[in-house]
BALOBA-1460 file (C-alpha; in Angstrom, 3 decimals):
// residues 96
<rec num="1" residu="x" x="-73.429" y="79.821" z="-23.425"/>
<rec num="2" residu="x" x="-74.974" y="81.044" z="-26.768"/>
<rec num="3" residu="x" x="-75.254" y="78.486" z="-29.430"/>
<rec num="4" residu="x" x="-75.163" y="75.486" z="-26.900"/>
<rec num="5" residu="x" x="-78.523" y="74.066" z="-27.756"/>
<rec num="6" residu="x" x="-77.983" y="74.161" z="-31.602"/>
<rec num="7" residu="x" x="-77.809" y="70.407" z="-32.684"/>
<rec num="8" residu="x" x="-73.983" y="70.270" z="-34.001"/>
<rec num="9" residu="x" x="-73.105" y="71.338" z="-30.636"/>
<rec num="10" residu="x" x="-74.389" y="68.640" z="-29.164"/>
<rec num="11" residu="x" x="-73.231" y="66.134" z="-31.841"/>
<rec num="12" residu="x" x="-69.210" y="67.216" z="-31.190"/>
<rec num="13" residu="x" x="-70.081" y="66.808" z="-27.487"/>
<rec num="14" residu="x" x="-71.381" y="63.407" z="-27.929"/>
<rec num="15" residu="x" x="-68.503" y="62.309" z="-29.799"/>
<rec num="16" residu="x" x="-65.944" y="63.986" z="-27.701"/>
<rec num="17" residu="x" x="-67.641" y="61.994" z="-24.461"/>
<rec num="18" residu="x" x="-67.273" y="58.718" z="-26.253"/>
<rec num="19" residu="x" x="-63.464" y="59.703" z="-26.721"/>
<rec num="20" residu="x" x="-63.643" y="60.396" z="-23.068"/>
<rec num="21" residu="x" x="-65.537" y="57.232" z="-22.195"/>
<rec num="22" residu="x" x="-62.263" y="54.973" z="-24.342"/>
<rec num="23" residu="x" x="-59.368" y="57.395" z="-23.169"/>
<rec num="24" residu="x" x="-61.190" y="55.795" z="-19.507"/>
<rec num="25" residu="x" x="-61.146" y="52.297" z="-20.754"/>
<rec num="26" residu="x" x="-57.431" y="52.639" z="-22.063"/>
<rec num="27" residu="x" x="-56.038" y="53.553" z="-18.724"/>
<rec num="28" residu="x" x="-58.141" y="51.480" z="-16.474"/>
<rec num="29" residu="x" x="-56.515" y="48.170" z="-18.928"/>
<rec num="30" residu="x" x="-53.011" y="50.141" z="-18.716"/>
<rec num="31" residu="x" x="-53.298" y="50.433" z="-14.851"/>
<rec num="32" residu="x" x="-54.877" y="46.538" z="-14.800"/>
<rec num="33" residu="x" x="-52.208" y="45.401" z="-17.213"/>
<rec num="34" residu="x" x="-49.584" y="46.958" z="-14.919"/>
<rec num="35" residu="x" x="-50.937" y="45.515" z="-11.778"/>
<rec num="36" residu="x" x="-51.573" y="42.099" z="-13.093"/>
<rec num="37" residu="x" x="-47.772" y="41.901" z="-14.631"/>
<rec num="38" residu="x" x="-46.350" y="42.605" z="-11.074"/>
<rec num="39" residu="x" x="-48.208" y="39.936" z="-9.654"/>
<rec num="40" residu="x" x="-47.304" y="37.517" z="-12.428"/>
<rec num="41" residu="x" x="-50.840" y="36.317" z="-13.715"/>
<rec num="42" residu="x" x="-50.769" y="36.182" z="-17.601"/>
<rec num="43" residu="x" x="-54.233" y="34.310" z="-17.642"/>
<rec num="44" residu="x" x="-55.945" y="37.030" z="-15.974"/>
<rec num="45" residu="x" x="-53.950" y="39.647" z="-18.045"/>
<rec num="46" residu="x" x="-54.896" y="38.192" z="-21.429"/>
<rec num="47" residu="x" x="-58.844" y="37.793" z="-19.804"/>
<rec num="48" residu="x" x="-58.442" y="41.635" z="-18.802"/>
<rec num="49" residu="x" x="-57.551" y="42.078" z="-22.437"/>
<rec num="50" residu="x" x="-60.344" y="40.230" z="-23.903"/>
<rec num="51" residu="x" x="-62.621" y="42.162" z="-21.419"/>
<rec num="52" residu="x" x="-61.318" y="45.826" z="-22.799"/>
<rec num="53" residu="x" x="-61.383" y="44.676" z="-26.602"/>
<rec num="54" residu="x" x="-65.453" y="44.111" z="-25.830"/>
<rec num="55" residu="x" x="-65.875" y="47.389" z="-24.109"/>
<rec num="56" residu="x" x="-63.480" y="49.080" z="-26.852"/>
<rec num="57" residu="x" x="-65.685" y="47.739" z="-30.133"/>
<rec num="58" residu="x" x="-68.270" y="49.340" z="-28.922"/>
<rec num="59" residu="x" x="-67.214" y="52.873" z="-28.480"/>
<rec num="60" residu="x" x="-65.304" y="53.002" z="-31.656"/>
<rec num="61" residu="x" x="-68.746" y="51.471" z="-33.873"/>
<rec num="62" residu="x" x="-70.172" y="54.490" z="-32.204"/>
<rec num="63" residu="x" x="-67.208" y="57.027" z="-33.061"/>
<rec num="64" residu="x" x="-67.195" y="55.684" z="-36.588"/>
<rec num="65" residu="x" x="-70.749" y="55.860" z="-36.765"/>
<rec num="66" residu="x" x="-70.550" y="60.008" z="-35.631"/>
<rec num="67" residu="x" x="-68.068" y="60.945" z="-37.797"/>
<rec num="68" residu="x" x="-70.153" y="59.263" z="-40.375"/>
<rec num="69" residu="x" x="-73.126" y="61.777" z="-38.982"/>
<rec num="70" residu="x" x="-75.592" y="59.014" z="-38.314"/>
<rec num="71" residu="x" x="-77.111" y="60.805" z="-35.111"/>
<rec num="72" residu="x" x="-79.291" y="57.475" z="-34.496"/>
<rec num="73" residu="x" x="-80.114" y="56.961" z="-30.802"/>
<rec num="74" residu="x" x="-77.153" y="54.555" z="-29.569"/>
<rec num="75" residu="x" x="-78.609" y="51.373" z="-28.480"/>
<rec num="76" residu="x" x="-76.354" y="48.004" z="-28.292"/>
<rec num="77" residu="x" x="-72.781" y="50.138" z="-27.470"/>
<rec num="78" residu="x" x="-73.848" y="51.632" z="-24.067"/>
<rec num="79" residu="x" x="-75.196" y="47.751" z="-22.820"/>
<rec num="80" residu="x" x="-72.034" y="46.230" z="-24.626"/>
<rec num="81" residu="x" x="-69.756" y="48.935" z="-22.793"/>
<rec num="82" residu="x" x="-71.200" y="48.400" z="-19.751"/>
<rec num="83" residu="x" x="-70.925" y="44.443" z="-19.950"/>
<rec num="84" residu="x" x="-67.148" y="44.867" z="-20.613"/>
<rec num="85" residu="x" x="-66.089" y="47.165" z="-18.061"/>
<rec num="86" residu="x" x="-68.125" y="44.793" z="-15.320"/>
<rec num="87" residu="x" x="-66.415" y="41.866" z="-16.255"/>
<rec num="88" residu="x" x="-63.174" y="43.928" z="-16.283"/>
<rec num="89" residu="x" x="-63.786" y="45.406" z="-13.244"/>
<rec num="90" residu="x" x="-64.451" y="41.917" z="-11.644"/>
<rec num="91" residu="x" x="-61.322" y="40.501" z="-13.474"/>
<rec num="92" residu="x" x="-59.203" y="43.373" z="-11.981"/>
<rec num="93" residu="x" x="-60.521" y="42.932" z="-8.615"/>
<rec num="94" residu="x" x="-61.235" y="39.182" z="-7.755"/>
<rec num="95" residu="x" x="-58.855" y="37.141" z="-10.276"/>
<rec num="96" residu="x" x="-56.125" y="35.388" z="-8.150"/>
């Protein structure tokens, strides 16, 4: 593809996979929330929803930050996402 290694290229692409990554997030909570209404567990759901607000700050720091055209390597939002959608995931999964 011509022009795909000039370096606004890459910048849109970045910031379109960090979209991406919190369009993900969104419906993984939606699908959680939906699940953990029909089994009537409002501890876990609010938990759930603590879990995606920590894995959501990050990627929109890092949004903000792009659009903002600081191009500085990302360092504390992929660790921070990652932290956030484990503990979701295990909330999801293995809360009665």
């Amino acid at each position: 593809m011509p022009g795909a290694d000039l370096p606004e290229n890459q910048f849109e692409r970045t910031l379109l996979a960090w979209r991406r990554t919190m369009i993900g997030v969104l419906v993984v909570l939606g699908i959680g929330g939906i699940h953990i209404t029909m089994e009537n567990r409002p501890v876990a759901g609010a938990a759930a929803g603590v879990a995606a607000l920590f894995a959501i700050i990050p990627i929109v720091s890092r949004i903000n930050a792009l659009r903002r055209h600081q191009v500085e390597i990302a360092l504390w939002q992929p660790l921070s996402l990652v932290v956030g959608l484990a503990v979701l995931g295990i909330l999801l999964t293995f809360v009665p």
